[in-house]
N, C-alpha and C positions, 0 to 999 in steps of 0.2 A: 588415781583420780585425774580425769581432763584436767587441762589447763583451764582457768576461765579468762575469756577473749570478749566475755559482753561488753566492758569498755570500750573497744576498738570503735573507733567511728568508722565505717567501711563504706562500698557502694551496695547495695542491692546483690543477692545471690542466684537470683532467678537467671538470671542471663550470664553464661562465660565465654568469654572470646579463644579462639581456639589462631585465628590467623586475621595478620591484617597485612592487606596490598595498598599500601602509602605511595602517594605521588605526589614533590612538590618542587613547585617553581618557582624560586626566590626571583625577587626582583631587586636587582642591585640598585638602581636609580635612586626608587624610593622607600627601599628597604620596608617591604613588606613581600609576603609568600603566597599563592594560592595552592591550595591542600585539595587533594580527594582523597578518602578513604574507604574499602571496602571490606567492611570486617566481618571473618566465617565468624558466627557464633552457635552455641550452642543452647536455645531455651528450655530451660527444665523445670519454668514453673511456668503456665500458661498467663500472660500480664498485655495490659493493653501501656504499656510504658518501658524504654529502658533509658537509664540513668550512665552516663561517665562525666570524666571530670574533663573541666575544658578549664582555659585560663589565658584570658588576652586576645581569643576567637572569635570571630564575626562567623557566624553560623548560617549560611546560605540554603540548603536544603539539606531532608534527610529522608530515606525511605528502605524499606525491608523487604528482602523479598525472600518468601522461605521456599523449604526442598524442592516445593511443585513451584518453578517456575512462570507458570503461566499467570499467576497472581501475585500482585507487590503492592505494599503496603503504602503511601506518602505519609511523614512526620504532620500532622495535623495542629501539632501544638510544640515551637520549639521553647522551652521554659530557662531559663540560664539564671541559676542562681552564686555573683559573684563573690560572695564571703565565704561560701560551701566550696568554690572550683567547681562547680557540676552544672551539666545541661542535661536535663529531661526531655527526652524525645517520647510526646503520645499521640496516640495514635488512633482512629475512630475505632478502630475493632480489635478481638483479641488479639495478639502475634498466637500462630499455632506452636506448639510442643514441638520442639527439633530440631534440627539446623538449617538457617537462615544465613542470608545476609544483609548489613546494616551498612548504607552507601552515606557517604557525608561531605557535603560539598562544602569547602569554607575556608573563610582567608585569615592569615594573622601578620602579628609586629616581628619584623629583621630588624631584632634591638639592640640596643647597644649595652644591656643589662648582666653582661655573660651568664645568661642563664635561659633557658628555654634554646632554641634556632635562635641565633644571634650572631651577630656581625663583626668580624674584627678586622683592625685598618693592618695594611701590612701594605712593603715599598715591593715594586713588582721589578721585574729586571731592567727599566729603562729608569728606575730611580721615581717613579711616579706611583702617590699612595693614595691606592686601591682598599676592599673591602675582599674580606674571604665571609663567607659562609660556614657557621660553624654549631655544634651541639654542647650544650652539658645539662643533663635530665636527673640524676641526682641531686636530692633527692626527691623531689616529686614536679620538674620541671619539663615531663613530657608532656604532659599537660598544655604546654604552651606552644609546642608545635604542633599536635591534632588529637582531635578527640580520643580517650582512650581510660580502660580501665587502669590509671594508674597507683597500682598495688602489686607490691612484688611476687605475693603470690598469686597473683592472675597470669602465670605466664604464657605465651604465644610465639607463632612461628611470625616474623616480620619477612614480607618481601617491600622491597624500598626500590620506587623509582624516582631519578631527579632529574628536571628539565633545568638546563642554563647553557650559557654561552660556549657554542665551539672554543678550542683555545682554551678552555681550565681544565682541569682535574675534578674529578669526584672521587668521591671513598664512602664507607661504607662498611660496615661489619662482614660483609662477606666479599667473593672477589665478583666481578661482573657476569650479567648472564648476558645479556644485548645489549648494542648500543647503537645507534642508529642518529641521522641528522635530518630533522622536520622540514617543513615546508618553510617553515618561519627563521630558516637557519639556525636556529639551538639545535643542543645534543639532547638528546633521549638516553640517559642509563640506567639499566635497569641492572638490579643485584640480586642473588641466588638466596634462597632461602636460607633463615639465618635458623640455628636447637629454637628448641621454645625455651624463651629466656622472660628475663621481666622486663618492662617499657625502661625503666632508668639506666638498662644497658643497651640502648638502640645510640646511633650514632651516625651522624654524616657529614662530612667537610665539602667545599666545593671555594677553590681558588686555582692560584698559578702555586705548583711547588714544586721543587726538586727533592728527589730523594735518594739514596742508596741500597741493594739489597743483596742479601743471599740466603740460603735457607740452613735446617737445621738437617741433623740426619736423620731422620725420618721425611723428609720431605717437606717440611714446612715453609713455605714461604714468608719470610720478612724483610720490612723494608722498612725505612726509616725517612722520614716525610719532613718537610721545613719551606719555609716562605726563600724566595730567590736569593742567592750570595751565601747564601749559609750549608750547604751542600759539605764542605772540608768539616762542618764540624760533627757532621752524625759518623763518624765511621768507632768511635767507642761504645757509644748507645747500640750501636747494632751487634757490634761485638756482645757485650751483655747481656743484650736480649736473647741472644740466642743461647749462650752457654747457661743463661737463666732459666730458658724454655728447655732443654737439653737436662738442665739438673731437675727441674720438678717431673718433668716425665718421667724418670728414673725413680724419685725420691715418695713421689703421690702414685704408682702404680698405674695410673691412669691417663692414657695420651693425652694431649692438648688434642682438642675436639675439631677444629677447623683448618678448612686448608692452608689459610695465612695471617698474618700477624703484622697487621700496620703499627708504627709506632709514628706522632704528628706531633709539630709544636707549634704551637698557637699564641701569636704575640700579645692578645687578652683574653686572662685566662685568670678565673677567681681562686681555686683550689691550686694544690700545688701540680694533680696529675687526674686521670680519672680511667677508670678499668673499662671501658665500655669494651665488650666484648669482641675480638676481632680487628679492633680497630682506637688503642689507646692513647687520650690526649692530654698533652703538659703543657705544661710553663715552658716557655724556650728556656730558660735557666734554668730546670730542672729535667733536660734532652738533651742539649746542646753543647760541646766544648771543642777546646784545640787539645788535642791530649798531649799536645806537648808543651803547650805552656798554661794548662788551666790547673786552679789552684789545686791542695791536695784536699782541700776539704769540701769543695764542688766535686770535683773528681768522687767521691765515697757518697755524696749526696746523689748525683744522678744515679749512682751502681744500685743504692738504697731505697730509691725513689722507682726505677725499672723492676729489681726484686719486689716491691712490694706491691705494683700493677701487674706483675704478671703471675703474683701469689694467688690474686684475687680472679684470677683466669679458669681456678679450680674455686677456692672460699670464697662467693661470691655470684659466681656466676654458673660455674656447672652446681654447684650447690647453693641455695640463696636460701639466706634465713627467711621463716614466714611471715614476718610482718619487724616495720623498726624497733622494737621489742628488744630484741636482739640483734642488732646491728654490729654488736662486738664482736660478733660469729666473723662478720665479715674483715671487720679496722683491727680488733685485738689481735686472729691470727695472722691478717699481712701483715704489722707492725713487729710483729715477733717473725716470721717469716722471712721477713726481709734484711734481718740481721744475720737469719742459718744461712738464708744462700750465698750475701754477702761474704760472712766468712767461708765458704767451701768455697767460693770460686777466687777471693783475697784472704785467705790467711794469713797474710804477712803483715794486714790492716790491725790485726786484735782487736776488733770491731766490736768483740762484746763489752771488755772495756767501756769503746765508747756507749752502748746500751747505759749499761751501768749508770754514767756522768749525767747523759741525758735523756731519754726514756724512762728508766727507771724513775729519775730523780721529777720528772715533770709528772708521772704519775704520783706520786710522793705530795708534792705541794699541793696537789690539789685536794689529792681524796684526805689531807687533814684539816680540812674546813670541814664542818657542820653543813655547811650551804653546799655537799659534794652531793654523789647521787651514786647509786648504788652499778654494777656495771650492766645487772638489768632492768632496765628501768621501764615503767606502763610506760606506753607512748597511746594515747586516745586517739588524738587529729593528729596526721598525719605529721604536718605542717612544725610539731612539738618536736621533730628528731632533729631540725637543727640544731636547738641547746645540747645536743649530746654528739653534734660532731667533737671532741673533745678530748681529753686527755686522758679522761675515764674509758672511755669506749676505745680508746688506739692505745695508749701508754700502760693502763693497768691491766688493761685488756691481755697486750700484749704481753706484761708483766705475770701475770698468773697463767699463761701459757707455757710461759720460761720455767716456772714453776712446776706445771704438771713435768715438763719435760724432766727436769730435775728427779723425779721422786717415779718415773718410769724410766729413762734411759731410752736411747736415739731406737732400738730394735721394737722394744713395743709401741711404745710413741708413734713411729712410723707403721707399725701395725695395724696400729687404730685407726692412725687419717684414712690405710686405705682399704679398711673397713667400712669406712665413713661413707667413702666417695661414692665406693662403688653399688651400694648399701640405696642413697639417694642421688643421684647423679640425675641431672634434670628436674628434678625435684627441689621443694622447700622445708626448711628443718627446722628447730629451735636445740636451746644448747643442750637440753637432755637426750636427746640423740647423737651426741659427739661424746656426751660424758659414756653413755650405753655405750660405745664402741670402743671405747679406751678402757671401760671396765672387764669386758668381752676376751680382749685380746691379752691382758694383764692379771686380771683373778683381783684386781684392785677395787676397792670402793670410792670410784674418782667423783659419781653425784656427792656421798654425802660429806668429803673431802672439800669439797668446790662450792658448797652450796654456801658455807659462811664467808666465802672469797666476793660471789655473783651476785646474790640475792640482798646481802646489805652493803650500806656502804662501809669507807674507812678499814682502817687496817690496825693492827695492833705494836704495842713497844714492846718490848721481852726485857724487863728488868733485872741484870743476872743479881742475886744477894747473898750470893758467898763468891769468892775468888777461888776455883779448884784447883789453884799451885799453891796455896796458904795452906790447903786443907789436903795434909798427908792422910793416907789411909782408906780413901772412899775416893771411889768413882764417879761420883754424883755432885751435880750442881744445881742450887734452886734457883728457881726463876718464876715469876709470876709475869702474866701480862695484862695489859688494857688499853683502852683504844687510846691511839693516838691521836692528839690533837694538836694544831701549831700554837695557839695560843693560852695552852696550857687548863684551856678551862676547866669544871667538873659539873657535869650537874646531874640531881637526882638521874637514877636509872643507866646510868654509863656503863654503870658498870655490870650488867647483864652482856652486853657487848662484846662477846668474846668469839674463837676460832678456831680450827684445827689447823695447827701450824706444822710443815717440817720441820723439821732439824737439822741444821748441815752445820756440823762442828770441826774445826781443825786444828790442831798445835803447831806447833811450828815443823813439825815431824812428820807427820801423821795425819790422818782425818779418820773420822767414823763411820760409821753407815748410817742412812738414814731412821730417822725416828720420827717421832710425832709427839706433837705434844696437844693433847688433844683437846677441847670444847671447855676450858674450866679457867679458874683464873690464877692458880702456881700447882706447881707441880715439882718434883726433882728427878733431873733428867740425866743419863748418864753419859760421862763424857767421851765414850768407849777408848779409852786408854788414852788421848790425848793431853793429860796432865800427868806423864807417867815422868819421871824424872830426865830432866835436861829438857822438859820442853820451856823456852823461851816467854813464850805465850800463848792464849785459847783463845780462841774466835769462835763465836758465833752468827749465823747466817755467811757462812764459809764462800764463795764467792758471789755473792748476792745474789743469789738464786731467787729469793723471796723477796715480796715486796713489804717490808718491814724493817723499825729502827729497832738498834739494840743499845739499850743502855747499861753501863760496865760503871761497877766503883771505882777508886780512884785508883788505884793497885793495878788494877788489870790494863787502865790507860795508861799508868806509867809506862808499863812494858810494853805496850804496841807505841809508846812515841818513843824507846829505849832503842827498837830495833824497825823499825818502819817498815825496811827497805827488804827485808824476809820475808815480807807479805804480798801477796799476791795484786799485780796493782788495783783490779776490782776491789778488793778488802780493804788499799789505804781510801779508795773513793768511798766506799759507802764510808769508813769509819769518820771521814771529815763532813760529809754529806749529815750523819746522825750526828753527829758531836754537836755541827752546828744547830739542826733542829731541835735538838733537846735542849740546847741553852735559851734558844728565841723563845720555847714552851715553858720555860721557869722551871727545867726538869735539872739544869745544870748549870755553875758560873760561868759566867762567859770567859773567866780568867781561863777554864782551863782549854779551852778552845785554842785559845793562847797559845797556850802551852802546847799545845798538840802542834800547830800550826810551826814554831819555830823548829819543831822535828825536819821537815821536811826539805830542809836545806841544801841537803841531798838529793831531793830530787831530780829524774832524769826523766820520763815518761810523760809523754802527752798528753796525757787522757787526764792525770792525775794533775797536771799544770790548769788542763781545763778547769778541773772541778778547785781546783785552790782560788782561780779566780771568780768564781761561780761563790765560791761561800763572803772571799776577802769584798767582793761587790756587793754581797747581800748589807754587809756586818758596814762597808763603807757608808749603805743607805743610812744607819742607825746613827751611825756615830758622826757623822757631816751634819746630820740635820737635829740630831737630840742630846749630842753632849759636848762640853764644851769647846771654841775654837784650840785650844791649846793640845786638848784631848784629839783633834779633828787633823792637827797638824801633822803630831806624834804619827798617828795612824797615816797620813799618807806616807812620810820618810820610812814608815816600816815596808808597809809596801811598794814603795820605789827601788827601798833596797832588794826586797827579793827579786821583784821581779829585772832591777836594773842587772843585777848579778848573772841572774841565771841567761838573762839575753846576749849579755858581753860573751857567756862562752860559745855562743851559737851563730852570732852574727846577722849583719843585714843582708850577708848574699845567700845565695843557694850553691851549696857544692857540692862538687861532683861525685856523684853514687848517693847521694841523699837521699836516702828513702821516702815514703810519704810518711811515717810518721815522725821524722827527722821534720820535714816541712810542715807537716800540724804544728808542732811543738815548736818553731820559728814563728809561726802564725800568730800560736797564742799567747806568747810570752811578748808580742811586740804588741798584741793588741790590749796587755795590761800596760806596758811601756807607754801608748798611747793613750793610757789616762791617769796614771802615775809622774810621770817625767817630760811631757810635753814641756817643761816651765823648764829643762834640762838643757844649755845654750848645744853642746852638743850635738845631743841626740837633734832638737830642732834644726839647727845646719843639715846633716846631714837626711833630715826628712825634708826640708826642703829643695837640696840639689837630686832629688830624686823624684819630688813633686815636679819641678820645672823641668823635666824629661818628659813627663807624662803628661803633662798638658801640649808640650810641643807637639805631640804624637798619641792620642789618647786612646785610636784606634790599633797601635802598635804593642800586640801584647809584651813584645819583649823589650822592650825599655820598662818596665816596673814590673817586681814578679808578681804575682796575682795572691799567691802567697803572704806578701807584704804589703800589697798595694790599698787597705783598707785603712790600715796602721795607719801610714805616712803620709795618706789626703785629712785623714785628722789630726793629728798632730800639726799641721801648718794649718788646717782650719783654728784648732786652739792654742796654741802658740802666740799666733799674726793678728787673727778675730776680725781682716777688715773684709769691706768692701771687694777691694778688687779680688783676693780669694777667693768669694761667693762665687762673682762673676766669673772667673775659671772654671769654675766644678759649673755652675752653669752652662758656660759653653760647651767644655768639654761633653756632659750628658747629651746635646742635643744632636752631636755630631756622633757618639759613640754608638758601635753595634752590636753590645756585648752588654745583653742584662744583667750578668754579674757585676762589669764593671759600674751599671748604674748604680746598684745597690749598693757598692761601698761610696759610693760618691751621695746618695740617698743620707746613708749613715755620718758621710762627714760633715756634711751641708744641718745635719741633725744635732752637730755639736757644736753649733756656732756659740759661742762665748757672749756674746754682748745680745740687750735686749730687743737693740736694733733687728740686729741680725736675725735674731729667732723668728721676728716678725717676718721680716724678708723670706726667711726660708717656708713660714709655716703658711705664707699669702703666695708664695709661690707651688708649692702643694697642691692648692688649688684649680691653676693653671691648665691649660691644656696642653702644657707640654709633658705632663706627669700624667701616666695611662693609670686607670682607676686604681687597676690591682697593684698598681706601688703607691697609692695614695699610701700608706700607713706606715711607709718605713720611714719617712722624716721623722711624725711624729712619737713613731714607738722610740728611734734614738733617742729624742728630745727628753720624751718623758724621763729615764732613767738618768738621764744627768747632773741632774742634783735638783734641790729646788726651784730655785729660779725659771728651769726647762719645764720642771711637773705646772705649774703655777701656767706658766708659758702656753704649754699644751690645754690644760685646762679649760684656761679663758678662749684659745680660737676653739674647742670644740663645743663651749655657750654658744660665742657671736654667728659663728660658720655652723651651727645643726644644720641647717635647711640644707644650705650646698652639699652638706657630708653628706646627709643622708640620701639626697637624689642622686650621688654618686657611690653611695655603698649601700644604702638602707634596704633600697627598689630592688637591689639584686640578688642578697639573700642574707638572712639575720644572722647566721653562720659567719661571714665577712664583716658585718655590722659589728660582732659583738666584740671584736678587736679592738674598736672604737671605744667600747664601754670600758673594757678593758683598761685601757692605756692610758685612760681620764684620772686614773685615781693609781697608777703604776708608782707614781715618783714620791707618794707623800707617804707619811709616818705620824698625823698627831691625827685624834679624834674629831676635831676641830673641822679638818677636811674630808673625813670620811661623813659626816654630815652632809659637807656641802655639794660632795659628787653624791651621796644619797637622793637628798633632795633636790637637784638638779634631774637623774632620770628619773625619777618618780611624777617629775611635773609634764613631763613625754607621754604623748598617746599610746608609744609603743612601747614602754615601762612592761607589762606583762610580756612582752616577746621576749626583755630582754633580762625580766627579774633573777632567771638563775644566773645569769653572769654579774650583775649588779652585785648580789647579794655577796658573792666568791669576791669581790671587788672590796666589796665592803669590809667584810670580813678580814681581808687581805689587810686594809689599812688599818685596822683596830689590833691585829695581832703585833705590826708592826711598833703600833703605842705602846704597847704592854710590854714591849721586850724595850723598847727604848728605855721605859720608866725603869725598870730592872737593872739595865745597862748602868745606870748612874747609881746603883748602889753596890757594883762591881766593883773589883779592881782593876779591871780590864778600865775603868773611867777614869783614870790617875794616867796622865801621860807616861810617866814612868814605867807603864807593864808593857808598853810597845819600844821600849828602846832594845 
């Protein structure tokens, strides 16, 4: 049976654009552009009207002129309706049947919104700040630079001409066709026809940049783009790209379609990157590094950040799902994508590890809210897919791709993709055409495997209820499951909620083959020889393949905290990742989380240091703010000592042959160091005579490693708490040229101690010296800092709405909803989950932003419930943390 797609709010079908020749002339002065457009179309319903969406256009003329030439039509009536996006052009007589063209003369805003053609300041090489010219049209902000069907699956051939000053640079998704210098001295470039793509991957930059390039072997040209002075730091990004570009040609069957491959960094920039086709743009801090002194975990974020723009080079762009419907087509396989290529081209990184810690686990938190949303979700107006740029649609997304892979293996899996591609290549899909070609290549039934993953939301617990090393004589272990919730709740109907789950079982020995556990709510599943004698222990969801907790009687955790360190490090992360969620859900005592936790003593691994302090920060929220100061205290000295211990055997410097994940695992352990031990006279000396290096010199990567350098400007911000501190991390930001380094300095300035100070920092936020797109790092610091910071954040984002939102709101709800977010991050009682309720509820733009509120909400009410829990624990007695 069809899909049904009547909900979809769309444009008119009568008319579809086949080609558009764009021409425009920014004007830097007064940042505005003058536009023409000439679009082929195609009429295949006879109508005396056509419809596109415009947004922020002043509409000067418009007129048609179809196959016979010798007659053309003028716009008789230009109608622009602004809540819709759309301008109706009509017209006194029918348009004829056939192909036409639709000419559009019209000017718009060179905004400062990062969104639509928009402007961003950048120092040019005499040290004087200029404006560059820039795009980002995802998701439906093409609109804002010229009229057009914007819908993905409306796609068209773009030829793109740009008038402006001799002396810059233009770019463009394709490379140049002409260029030439006017009478009026600008340049004239014009660019070669680009595949018929969708409008949200058009793209064009125009400033002064430097770049580097080389190609790939097949001939591809790339190059790697940046604002003046920064030229030393793309030569890793290019490297990348290309051995990235090199691996998927290989891996997808299918060349990369175009002649070249620009890669740009843009100093305001709202997302973290964007695929535009041809010609892909970032965050300078997410392009840019010294590879030899940049940290290890920037290092693996740019590699993960290129992998997953130029995943979308094929998911996305040679193939694009048919409407935001299905947007995970695109986020869930670059998010999963860009951890395979990552690891083939760094295997030395154990990169899926990190998936595990983070991906996995942000998919996790969220789809066990109630207020989560399924990974395919209606989208009606168009306008509705920013609430699902999200964790749903990139993290589980991604997570049930890790998934299919699992339960086919790398030969068919890759099979399928490039059955897929080749299948629709230029074309629009939905996910049951990916599932069809995975079933195709496999003999599998991946739809109706997939369907209880996509189609609802939430995931399931798998509660084991027998221990199969107790139980000599049988192969078999019962298990029931139900959906997961964080805050434990139950209500009528839940329990119909169920799934068809893999199986990935292993003992300490041994592993099984996969299984299923299919559609119902227990089963008894076989352990295929893994509890055969001498095995140690049984695990289930064997290296978290799945994106599901598992819950073990007390028996079976004895033995995995018996022997930790025999487990795969993905298996001790999820196992502390579940242990914790099922205590916050009232599934488990928090004692024994405890107990789990002082296992790990042991530990050596990065990843698994991550995720210790990811759960010991969670459990610190709880117990700082809901049980007694004595209880408050206990728990820090417990965590000062691991983490003081485990940093003593690693140190403050970097030595020689230190791998990267030697330097992650220095990174993370100093950045629990800096919120455990700051009060440490020690450790504060020596964060300070390493601070006052760094401010001498703040542009001097190698006086503080980058490594450590996030640590040690906070620890002397909480340690000291004055005044002149501030003013250092101040100064130093204004002179620094390395967005990383702002960012730790963002975050340190975010943990100001005193009330004073948060003021200062959170009235300095404001400022024009903090560029939009880091408006949020102060106060996302702030927030998670205890209460006083939540409280703090709070109140400036009452008093300050108006400012916040004319500086995030206008530019897209996506960006906004961080804001929403981070209002109600720091607290834990019912009390304020009320009062950040009722606060956005009293907002005009409360419905843009309801589904984040609600996950907000939600968020702080779970956190009540496990507080209230917590004090009837033993884990509440100081005595369980000594």
């Amino acid at each position: 049976m069809p899909k049904d797609t009547s909900y979809r709010v769309l444009l008119p079908s009568d008319v579809q654009p086949e080609k558009y020749d764009l021409t425009l002339e920014p004007d830097f002065e007064r940042f505005m552009f003058d536009g023409s457009v000439k679009i082929t179309v195609d009429v295949q319903e006879a109508t005396d009207s056509i419809t596109l969406h415009t947004k922020e256009l002043m509409i000067a003329s418009a007129k048609f002129t179809p196959a016979d030439p010798s007659k053309s039509f003028a716009a008789n009536d230009i109608h622009i309706k602004v809540k819709e996006m759309t301008c109706a052009f009509g017209f006194a007589e029918v348009l004829p049947v056939g192909k036409g063209v639709l000419e559009i003369e019209f000017r718009g805003i060179l905004n400062d919104k990062m969104a639509g053609f928009y402007r961003s300041q950048y120092t040019d090489s005499k040290g004087n700040k200029k404006h560059m010219a820039t795009t980002q049209f995802e998701a439906i902000d093409a609109r804002r630079c010229f009229p057009c069907w914007d819908e993905p699956a409306r796609k068209a051939v773009f030829v793109v001409t740009l008038i402006f000053p001799d002396g810059l640079t233009a770019l463009s998704n394709m490379p140049q066709s002409a260029s030439e210098i006017r009478k009026d001295g600008k340049r004239a470039e014009t660019f070669l026809p680009t595949p018929s793509m969708s409008t949200y991957l058009l793209a064009f930059c125009i400033g002064e940049y430097e770049y580097i390039g080389d190609q790939t072997k097949s001939g591809v040209v790339c190059r790697i783009f940046c604002c003046p002075g920064s030229r030393a730091k793309c030569a890793y990004a290019l490297k990348t790209c290309i051995r990235s570009l090199e691996f998927y040609n290989e891996f997808f069957g299918v060349p990369y379609p175009l002649p070249k491959l620009d890669m740009i960094a843009i100093p305001d920039f709202a997302a973290g990157a964007m695929e535009n086709w041809g010609l892909v743009t970032y965050r300078e801090v997410a392009l840019l590094c010294d590879e030899k002194t940049v940290g290890a975990s920037q290092k693996q974020r740019i590699c993960s950040v290129i992998a997953h723009e130029l995943a979308h080079q094929w998911f996305g762009n040679l193939v694009t799902m048919g409407w935001w419907d299905d947007l995970w087509l695109n986020e869930g396989f670059a998010n999963w994508m860009q951890t395979f290529a990552s690891d083939k081209l760094h295997p030395e990184w154990n990169i899926w590890e990190t998936y595990v810690g983070m991906e996995q686990q942000r998919a996790l938190q969220l789809d066990a809210l109630r207020s989560s949303h399924p990974i395919q979700v209606p989208i009606k107006h168009a306008e509705e897919v920013e609430e699902v740029f999200d964790a749903i649609s990139y993290c589980k997304g991604g997570s049930v791709v890790r998934m299919i892979y699992a339960v086919l293996g790398e030969e068919k899996f890759q099979e399928g993709l490039q059955v897929y591609f080749k299948r629709h290549s230029y074309g629009n899909t939905e996910t049951t055409d990916l599932w069809k070609a995975w079933s195709e290549v496999s003999g599998k039934d991946i739809g109706t495997m997939m369907r209880s993953w996509t189609e609802q939301m939430g995931f399931p617990v798998l509660k084991v209820l027998t221990d199969p090393l107790e139980t000599p004589g049988t192969d078999e272990v019962e298990v029931e499951q139900k959906w997961f919730l964080a805050d434990g709740s139950v209500e009528a109907g839940d329990e119909k909620k169920t799934w068809m789950v893999p199986i990935l079982i292993a003992g300490s020995k041994r592993k099984a083959a996969v299984t299923f556990f299919d559609a119902g709510s227990t089963a008894r599943i076989s352990c295929g020889g893994c509890n055969a004698e001498g095995e140690k222990w049984l695990k289930f969801n064997h290296g978290q393949h799945i994106p599901i907790r598992v819950q073990y009687p007390p028996s079976m955790l004895a033995r995995f905290a018996a022997d930790l360190q025999s487990m795969l490090p993905e298996d001790r992360i999820g196992l502390l990742s579940d242990t914790f969620a099922l205590c916050k859900a009232g599934a488990m005592d928090p004692i024994e989380l405890v107990k789990l936790l002082k296992g790990f003593d042991t530990e050596a691994n990065d990843k698994v240091w991550s995720e210790l302090s990811s759960v010991l920060d969670g459990l610190g929220k709880i117990v700082r703010q809901g049980l007694d100061d004595a209880v408050a205290t206990a728990y820090v000295s417990f965590c000062a000592k691991i983490f003081g211990a485990a940093f003593a055997k690693v140190g403050w410097d970097t030595k020689e042959g230190d791998s990267d994940n030697e330097k992650k695992l220095r990174s993370t352990l100093i950045g629990s160091v800096a919120k455990y031990c700051y009060k440490d006279a020690a450790v504060a000396a020596e964060a300070k005579k390493r601070f006052q290096a760094f401010i001498a010199a703040p542009n001097d990567s190698s006086v503080l490693s980058a490594d450590i350098r996030g640590a040690v400007l906070s620890i002397v911000m909480k340690a000291e708490g004055t005044d002149a501190v501030f003013d250092q991390l101040v100064a130093a930001h204004d002179i620094v040229t390395d967005g990383a380094v702002k960012i730790n300095i963002y975050a340190a300035i975010g943990d100001a101690p005193t009330l004073a100070l948060k003021k200062r920092a959170l009235d300095w936020t404001l400022s024009e010296n903090v560029r939009s797109q880091d408006l949020i790092y102060i106060p996302a610091s702030m927030a998670v800092g205890g209460r006083e910071g939540a409280e703090a954040v709070f109140g400036w984002i009452q008093s300050e709405y108006g400012q916040i939102y004319g500086r995030l709101g206008t530019t897209s709800m996506m960006l906004f909803s961080s804001v929403v977010r981070i209002s109600g991050a720091g607290f834990v009682t019912t009390d304020k989950a009320k009062e950040v309720e009722a606060f956005w509820k009293s907002r005009e733009l409360y419905k843009m932003i309801q589904k984040a509120l609600s996950q907000v909400i939600e968020g702080i009410m779970s956190n009540a419930g496990f507080a209230g829990r917590m004090q009837t624990s033993e884990a509440a007695r100081p005595g369980a943390w000594a």
